[in-house]
N, C-alpha and C positions, 0 to 999 in steps of 0.2 A: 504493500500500500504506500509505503512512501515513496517508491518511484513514479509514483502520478496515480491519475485519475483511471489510465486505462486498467491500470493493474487492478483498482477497486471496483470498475464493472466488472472484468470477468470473477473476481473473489464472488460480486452479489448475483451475477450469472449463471456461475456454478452452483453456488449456493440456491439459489432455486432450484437447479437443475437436480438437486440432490433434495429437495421437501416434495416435489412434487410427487416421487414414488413412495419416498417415505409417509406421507400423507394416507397415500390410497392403501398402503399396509398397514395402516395403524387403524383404518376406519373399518379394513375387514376384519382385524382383528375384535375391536369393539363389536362388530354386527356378532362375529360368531362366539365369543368368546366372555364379553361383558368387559373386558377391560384392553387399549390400545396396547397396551407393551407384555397382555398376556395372549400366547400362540398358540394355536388347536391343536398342534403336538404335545403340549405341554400342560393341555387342557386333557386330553386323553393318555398320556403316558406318562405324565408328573415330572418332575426336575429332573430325573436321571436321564430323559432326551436332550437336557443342555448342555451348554458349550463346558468342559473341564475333565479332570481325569478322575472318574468316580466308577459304578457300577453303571451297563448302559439297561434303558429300557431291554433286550434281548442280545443275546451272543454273550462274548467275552466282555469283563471291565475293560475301560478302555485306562493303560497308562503310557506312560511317554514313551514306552518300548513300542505300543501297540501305534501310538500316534505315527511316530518314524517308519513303523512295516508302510502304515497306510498311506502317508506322502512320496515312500520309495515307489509305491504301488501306483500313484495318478502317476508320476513322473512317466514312468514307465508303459501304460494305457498311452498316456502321451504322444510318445515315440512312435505308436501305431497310428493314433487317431488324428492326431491334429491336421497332418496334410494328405492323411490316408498315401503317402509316399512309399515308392520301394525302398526304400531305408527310413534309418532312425532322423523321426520328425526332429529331434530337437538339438541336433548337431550343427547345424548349421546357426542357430540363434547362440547356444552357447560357446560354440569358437570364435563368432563375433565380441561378445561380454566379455570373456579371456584374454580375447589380442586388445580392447578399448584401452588405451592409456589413461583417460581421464573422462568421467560421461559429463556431460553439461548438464546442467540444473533442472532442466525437465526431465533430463534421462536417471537424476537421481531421485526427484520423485516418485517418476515413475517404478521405479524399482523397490524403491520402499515402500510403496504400494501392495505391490504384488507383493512382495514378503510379509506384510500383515494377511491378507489375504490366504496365503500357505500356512503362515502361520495360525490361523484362526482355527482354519481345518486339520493342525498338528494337534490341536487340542480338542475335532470333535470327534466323537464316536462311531458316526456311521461313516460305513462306505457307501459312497455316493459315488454310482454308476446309471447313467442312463443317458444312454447314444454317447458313450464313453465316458469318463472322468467326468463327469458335470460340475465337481463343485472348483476344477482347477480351469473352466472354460472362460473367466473373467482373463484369465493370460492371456486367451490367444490373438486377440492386438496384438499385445508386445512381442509376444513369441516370433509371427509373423513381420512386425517389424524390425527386428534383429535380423530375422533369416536374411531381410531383402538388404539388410547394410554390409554382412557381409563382402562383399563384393568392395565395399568401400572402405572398409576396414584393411584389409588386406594390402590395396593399393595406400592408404596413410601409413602400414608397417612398411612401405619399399618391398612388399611380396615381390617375385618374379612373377610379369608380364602372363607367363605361358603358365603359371600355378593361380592364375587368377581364373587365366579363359577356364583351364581346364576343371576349377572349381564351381564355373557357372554352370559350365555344360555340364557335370554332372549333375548338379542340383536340377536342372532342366529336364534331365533325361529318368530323373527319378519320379519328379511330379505327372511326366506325361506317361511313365511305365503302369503308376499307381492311380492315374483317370484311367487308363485303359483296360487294368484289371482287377485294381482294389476297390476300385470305389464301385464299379455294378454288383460286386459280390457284398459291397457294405449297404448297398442300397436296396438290395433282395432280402438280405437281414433284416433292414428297417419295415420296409413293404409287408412281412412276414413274423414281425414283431408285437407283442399284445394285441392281437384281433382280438380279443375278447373283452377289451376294454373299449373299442369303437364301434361297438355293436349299436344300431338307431335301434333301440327295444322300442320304443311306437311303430316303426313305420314296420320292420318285422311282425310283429303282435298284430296290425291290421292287415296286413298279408296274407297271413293266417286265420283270418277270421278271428280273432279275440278282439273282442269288445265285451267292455261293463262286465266282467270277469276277475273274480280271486285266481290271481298266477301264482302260482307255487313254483322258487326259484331254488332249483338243485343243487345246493353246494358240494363240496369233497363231504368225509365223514370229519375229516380233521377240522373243517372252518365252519363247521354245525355241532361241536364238541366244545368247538372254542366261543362261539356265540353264547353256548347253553352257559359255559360256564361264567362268561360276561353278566349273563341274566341270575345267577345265585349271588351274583355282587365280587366276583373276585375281580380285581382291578385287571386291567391289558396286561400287564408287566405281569403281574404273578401267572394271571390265566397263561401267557406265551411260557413262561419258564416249566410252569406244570405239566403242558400240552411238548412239551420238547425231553424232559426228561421221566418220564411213564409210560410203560404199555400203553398202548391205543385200548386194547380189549379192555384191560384192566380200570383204565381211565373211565372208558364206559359205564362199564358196572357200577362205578363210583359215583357219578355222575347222576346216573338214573337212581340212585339210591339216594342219592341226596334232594332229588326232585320229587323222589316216592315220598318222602318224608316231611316235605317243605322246609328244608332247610337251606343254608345258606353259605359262604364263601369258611367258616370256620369249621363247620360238619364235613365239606369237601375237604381242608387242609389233616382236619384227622381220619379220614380214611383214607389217604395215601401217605401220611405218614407212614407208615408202614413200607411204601417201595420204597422210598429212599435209596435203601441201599443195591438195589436190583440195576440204577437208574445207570451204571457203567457197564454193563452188558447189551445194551440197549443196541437193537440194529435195524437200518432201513432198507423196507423191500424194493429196491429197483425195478422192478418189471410192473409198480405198481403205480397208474396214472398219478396219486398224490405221493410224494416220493417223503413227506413230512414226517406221515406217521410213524413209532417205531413201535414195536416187538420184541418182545424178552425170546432170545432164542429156546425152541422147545416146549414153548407156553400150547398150549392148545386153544382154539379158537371157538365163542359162544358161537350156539348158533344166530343172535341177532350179530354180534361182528363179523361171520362171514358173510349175513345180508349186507350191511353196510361194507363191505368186497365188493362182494355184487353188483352192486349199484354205482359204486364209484368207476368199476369197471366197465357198467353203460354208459358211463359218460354223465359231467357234472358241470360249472357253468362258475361265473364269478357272481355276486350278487351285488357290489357296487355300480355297475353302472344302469342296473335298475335302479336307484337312486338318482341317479342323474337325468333322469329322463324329463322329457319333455311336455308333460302332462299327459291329457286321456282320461279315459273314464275306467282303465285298467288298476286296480289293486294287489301290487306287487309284495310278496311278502318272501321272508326266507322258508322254507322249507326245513322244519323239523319233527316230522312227522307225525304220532300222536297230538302234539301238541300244537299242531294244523288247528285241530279242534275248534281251539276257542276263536281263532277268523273265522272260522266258517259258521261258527253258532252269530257271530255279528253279521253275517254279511247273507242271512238264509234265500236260496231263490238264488245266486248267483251262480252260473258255469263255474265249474272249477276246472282250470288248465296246470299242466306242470311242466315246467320249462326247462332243458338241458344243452348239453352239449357235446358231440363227438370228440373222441379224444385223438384224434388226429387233427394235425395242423391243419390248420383255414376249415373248422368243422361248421357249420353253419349252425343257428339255435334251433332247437329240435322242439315244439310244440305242440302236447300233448293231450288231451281231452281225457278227463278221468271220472269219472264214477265215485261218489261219496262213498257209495254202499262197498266200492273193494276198498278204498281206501282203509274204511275204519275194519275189514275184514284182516287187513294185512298189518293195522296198528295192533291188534290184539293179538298179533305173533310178537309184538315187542314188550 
């Protein structure tokens, strides 16, 4: 600011430039949340979601060992993603940083920028991948503008002439190797990526003739396990840790016993008390659509957990982006079978549909017209 006036528009320039989002985040958060500076992560999976080195909501605690695996890790996603190049993306930007004698004052900004930035995410817990490294994608400006200085760098070291061309041409020959065969096979991954979360459920459901209909939405056994046990009142965090270390059948049992009896998230914690100690023999069936659940090797299987096999093996569906829908005169609810019941005692007089999905890639939603009368024929095998 003391170098004049210009400097204090862009200080009040920027400085807008940075309320304006912060604004529109603080105002969702109030909508969804009741308070600006409190976050629906944190509203659902309590403080062990924020930034520090504590126990995380799920997985490992997160501490500075764990932080550095995970910064080694984007770096490294990096190298593939950022230019989708036949070689490592980020050679180029860091042998530029290396040979720099001295950066000028926006290139030290800039850098200490970006090292708060890496830094922030050394100290969070999740890994954050989606369409690669995402929470290291705030770099790649800079990345990309290193790469292109290069060339210039080089020439202020007095490089040899013929180590400059042949550092471009490579650089060139890698970007055009990596359009030609990296990037349709990246883009066939994306194309082929979460279909099940871009599902139009209206325009599907009218398709199909549903209308003014109770839909019954087919989850796995695991994310109807994990529901049931949200609804006894066990928090996300405990519900994920309990649903990760226990038999699936076992859990079951437990489960339904605690819901025989109306009880509640403390009647749950002591009837598995009990596996505790089982919880490191624990193995996952691979050839099994939901790859979550585990099994005590040797355990024998009820016969309602080989129904809930069964069924997972027909094919299951996600139930969030019924939430997301669009409106309709459609009544979307999760499917947990007996306990259908009480929708359907509010909603009498309505078709009842159940909705799924093939467990092959790009399956389309499978919508089903059912019968009250097998319905409650096949809840009293449960």
């Amino acid at each position: 600011a003391r170098l004049g006036k210009a400097h204090v528009a862009a200080l009040l320039w920027s400085g807008i430039g940075v309320a304006l989002p912060m604004a529109v985040m603080l105002y969702v958060n109030a909508q969804q949340t009741g308070s600006p500076l409190r976050f629906g992560y944190i509203a659902m999976w309590g403080t062990s979601h924020e930034i520090g080195f504590h126990a995380a909501p799920w997985g490992p605690a997160h501490t500075p060992a764990r932080g550095l695996e995970l910064i080694n890790l984007y770096f490294l996603r990096l190298q593939d993603y950022l230019f989708e190049a036949a070689g490592p993306s980020l050679a180029f930007a860091t042998l530029a940083l290396a040979l720099t004698r001295r950066a000028p004052a926006f290139d030290r900004w800039v850098l200490a920028a970006s090292g708060l930035v890496v830094l922030s995410y050394f100290a969070y817990w999740h890994d954050g991948f989606y369409l690669g490294p995402r929470f290291m994608l705030p770099l790649a400006p800079w990345l990309a503008w290193w790469t292109a200085r290069l060339p210039a760098v080089l020439r202020a070291r007095h490089i040899a002439v013929p180590v400059v061309r042949g550092t471009v041409i490579a650089g060139s020959a890698a970007l055009l190797l990596g359009a030609a065969t990296g990037i349709p096979i990246r883009a066939e991954q994306y194309h082929n990526g979460m279909l099940s979360m871009r599902f139009d459920v209206d325009q599907l459901a009218a398709a199909n003739g549903v209308r003014d209909a109770v839909v019954l939405v087919r989850e796995s056994w695991g994310g109807q396990m994990v529901a049931r046990m949200w609804g006894l009142g066990v928090t996300r965090v405990d519900a994920d840790h309990i649903y990760r270390t226990n038999d699936a059948c076992r859990l079951e049992g437990a489960i339904s016993a605690v819901e025989h009896d109306n009880g509640g998230a403390a009647e749950l914690r002591q009837r598995i008390d009990a596996f505790h100690a089982d919880s490191a023999r624990l193995i996952t069936v691979t050839n099994l659509p939901d790859t979550t659940v585990r099994f005590l090797p040797g355990e024998s299987l009820t016969p309602l957990c080989g129904r809930r096999i069964a069924e997972d093996l027909a094919g299951f569906t996600l139930y969030t982006p019924f939430l997301l829908r669009n409106g309709g005169s459609n009544l979307y609810v999760r499917d947990l079978h007996a306990r259908d019941s009480l929708v359907l005692a509010q909603h009498p007089g309505k078709p009842v549909w159940l909705v799924t999905e093939g467990n092959r890639l790009g399956s389309p939603l499978h919508f089903e017209r059912v019968s009250t009368d097998s319905m409650r024929r096949e809840w009293e095998k449960d």
